[in-house]
PQR file of N, CA, C, O and H, with PARSE charges and radii, in Angstrom:
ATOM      1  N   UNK A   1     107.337 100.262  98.002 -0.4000 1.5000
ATOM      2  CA  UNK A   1     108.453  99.516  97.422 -0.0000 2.0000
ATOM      3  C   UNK A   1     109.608 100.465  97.105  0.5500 1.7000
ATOM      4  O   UNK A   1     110.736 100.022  96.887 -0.5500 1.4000
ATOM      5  N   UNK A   2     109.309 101.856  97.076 -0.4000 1.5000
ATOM      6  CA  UNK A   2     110.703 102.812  96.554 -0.0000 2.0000
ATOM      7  C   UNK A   2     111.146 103.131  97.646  0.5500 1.7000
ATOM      8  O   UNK A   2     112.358 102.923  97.704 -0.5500 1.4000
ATOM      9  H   UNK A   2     108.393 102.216  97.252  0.4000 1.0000
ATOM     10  N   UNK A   3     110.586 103.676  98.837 -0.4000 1.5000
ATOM     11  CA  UNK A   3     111.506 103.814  99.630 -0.0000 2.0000
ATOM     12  C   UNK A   3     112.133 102.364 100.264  0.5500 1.7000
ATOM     13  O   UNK A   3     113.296 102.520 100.639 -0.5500 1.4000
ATOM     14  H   UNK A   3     109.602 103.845  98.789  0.4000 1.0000
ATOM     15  N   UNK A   4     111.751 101.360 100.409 -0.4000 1.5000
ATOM     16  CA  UNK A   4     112.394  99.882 100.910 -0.0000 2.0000
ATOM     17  C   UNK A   4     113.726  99.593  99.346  0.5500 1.7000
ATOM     18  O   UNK A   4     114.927  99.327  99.395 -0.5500 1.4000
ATOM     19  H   UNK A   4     110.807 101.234 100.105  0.4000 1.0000
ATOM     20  N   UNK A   5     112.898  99.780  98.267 -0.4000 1.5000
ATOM     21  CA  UNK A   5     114.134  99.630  97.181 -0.0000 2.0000
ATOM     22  C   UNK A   5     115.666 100.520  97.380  0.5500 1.7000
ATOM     23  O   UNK A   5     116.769 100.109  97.021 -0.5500 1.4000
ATOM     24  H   UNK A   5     111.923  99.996  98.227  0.4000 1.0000
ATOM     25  N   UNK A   6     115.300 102.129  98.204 -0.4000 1.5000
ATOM     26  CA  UNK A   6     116.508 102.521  98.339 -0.0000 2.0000
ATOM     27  C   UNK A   6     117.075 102.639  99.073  0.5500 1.7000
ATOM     28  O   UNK A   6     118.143 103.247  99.003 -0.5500 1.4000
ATOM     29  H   UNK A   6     114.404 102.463  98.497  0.4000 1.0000
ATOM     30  N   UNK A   7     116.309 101.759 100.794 -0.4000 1.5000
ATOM     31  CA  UNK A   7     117.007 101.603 101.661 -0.0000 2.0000
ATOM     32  C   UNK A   7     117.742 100.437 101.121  0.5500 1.7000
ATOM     33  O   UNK A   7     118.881 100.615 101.555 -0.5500 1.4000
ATOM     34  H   UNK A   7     115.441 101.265 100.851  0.4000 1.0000
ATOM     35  N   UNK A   8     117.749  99.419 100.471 -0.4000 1.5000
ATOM     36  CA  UNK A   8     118.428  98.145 100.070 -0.0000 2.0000
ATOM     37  C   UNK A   8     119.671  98.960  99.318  0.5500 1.7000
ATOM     38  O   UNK A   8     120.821  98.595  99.564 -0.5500 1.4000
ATOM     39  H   UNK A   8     116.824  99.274 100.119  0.4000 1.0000
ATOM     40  N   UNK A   9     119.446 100.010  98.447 -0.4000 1.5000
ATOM     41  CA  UNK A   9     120.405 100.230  97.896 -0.0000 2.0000
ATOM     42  C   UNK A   9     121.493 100.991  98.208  0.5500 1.7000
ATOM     43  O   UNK A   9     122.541 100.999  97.563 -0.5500 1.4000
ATOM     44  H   UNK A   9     118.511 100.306  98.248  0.4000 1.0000
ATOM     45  N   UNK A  10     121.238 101.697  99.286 -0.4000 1.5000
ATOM     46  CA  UNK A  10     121.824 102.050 100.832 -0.0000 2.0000
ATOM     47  C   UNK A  10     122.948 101.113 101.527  0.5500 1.7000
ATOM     48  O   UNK A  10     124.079 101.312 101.971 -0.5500 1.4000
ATOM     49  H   UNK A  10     120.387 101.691  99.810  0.4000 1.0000
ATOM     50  N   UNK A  11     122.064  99.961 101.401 -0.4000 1.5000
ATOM     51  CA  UNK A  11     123.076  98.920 102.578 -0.0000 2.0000
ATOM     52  C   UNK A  11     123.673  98.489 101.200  0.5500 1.7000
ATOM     53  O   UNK A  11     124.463  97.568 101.409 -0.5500 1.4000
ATOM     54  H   UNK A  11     121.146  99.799 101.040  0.4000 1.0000
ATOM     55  N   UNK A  12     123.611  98.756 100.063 -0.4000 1.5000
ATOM     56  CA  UNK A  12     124.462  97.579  98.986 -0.0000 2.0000
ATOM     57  C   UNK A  12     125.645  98.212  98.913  0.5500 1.7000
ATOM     58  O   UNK A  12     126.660  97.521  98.826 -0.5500 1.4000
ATOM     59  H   UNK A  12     122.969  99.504  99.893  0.4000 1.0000
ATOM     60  N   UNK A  13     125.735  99.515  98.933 -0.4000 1.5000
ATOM     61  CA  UNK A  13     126.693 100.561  98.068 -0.0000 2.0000
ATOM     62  C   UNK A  13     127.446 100.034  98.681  0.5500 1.7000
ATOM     63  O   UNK A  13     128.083  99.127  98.146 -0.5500 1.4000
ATOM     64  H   UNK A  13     124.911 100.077  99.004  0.4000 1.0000
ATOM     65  N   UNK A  14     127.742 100.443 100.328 -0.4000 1.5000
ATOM     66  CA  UNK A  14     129.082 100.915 101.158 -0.0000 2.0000
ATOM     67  C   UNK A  14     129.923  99.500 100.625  0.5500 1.7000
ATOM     68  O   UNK A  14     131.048  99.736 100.184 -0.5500 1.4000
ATOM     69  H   UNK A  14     127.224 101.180 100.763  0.4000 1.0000
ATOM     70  N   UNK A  15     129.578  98.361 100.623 -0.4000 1.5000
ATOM     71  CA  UNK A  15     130.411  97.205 100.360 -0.0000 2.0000
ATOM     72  C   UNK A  15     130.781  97.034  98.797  0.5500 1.7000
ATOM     73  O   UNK A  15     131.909  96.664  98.472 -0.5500 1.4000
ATOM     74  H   UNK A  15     128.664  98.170 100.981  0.4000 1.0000
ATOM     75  N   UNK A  16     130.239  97.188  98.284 -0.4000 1.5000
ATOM     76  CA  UNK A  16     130.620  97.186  96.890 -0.0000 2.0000
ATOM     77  C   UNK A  16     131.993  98.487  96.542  0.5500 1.7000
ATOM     78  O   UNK A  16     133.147  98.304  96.155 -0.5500 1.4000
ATOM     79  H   UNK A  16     129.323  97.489  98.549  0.4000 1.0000
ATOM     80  N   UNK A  17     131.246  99.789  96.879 -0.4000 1.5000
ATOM     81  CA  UNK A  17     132.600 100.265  96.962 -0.0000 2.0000
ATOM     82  C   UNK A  17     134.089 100.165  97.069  0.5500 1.7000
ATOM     83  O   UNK A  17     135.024 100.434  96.314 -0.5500 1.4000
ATOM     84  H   UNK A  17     130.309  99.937  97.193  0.4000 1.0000
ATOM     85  N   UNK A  18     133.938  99.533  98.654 -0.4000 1.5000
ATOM     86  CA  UNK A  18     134.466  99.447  99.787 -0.0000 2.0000
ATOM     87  C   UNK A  18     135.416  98.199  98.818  0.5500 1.7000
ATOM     88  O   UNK A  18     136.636  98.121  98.956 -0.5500 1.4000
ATOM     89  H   UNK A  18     133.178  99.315  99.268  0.4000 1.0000
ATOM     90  N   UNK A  19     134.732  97.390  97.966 -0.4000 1.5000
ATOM     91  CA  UNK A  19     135.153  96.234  97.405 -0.0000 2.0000
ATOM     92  C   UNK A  19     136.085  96.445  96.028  0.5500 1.7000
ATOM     93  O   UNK A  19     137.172  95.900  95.837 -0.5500 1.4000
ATOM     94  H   UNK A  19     133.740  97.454  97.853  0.4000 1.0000
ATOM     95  N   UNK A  20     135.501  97.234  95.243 -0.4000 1.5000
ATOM     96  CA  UNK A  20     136.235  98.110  94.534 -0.0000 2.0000
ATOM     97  C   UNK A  20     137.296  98.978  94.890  0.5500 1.7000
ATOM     98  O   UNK A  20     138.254  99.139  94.134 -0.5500 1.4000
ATOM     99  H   UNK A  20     134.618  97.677  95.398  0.4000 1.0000
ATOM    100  N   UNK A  21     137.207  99.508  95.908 -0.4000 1.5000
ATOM    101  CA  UNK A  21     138.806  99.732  96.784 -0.0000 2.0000
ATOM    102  C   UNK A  21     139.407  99.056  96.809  0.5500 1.7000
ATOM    103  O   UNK A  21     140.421  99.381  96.192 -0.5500 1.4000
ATOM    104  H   UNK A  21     136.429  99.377  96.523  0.4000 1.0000
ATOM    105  N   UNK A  22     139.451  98.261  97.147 -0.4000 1.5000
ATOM    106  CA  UNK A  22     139.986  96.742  97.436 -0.0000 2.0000
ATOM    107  C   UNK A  22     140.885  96.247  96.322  0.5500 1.7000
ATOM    108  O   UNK A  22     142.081  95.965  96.393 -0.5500 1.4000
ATOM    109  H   UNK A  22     138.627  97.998  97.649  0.4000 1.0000
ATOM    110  N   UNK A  23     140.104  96.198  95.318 -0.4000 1.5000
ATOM    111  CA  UNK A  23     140.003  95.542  94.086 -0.0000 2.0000
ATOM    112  C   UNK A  23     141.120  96.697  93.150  0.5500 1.7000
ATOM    113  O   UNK A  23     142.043  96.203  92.502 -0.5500 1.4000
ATOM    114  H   UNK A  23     139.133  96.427  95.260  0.4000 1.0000
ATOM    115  N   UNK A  24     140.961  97.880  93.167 -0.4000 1.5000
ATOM    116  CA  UNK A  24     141.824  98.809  92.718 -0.0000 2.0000
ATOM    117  C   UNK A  24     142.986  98.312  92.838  0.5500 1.7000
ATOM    118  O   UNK A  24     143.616  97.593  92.062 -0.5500 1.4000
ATOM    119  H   UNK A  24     140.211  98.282  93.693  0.4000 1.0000
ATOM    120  N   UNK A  25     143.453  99.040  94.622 -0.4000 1.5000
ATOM    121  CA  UNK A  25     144.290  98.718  95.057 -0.0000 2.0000
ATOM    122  C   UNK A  25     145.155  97.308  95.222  0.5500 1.7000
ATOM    123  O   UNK A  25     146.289  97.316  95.702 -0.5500 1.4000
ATOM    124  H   UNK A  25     142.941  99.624  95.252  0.4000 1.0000
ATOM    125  N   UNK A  26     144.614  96.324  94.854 -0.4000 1.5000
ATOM    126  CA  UNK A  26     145.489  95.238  94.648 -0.0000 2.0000
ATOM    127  C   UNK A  26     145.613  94.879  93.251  0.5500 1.7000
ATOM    128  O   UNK A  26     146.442  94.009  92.984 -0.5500 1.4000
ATOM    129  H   UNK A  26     143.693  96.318  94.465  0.4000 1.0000
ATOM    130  N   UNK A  27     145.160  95.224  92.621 -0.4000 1.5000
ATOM    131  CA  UNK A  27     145.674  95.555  90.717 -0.0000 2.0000
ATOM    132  C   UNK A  27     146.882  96.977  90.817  0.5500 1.7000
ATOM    133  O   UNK A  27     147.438  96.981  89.719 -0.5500 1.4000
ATOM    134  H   UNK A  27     144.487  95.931  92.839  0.4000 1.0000
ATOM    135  N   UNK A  28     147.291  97.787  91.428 -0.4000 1.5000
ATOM    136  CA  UNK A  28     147.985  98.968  91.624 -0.0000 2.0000
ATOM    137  C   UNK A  28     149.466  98.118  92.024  0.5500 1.7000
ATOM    138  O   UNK A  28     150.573  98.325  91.526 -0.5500 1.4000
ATOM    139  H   UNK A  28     146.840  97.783  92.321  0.4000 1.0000
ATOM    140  N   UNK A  29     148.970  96.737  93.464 -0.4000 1.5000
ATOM    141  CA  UNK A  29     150.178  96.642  94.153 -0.0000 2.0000
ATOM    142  C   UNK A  29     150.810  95.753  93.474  0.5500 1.7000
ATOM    143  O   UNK A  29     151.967  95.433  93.747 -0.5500 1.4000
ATOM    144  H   UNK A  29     148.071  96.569  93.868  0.4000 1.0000
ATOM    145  N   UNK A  30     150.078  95.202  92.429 -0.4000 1.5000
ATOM    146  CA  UNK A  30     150.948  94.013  91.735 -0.0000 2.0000
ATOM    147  C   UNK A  30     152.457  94.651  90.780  0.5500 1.7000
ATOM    148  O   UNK A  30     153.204  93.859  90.205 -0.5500 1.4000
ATOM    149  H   UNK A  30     149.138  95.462  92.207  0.4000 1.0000
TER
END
């Protein structure tokens, strides 16, 4: 279950980030 728990947490990051970029940057452009 730990290594399957941190492959999941692997595929979660990049988008969440990726989303928080996002999310920064359009609170910045207002």
């Amino acid at each position: 279950m730990g290594p399957a728990l941190e492959d999941f947490g692997a595929r979660l990051t990049p988008p969440q980030s990726l989303l928080r970029h996002t999310l920064l940057n359009f609170i910045e452009n207002r």
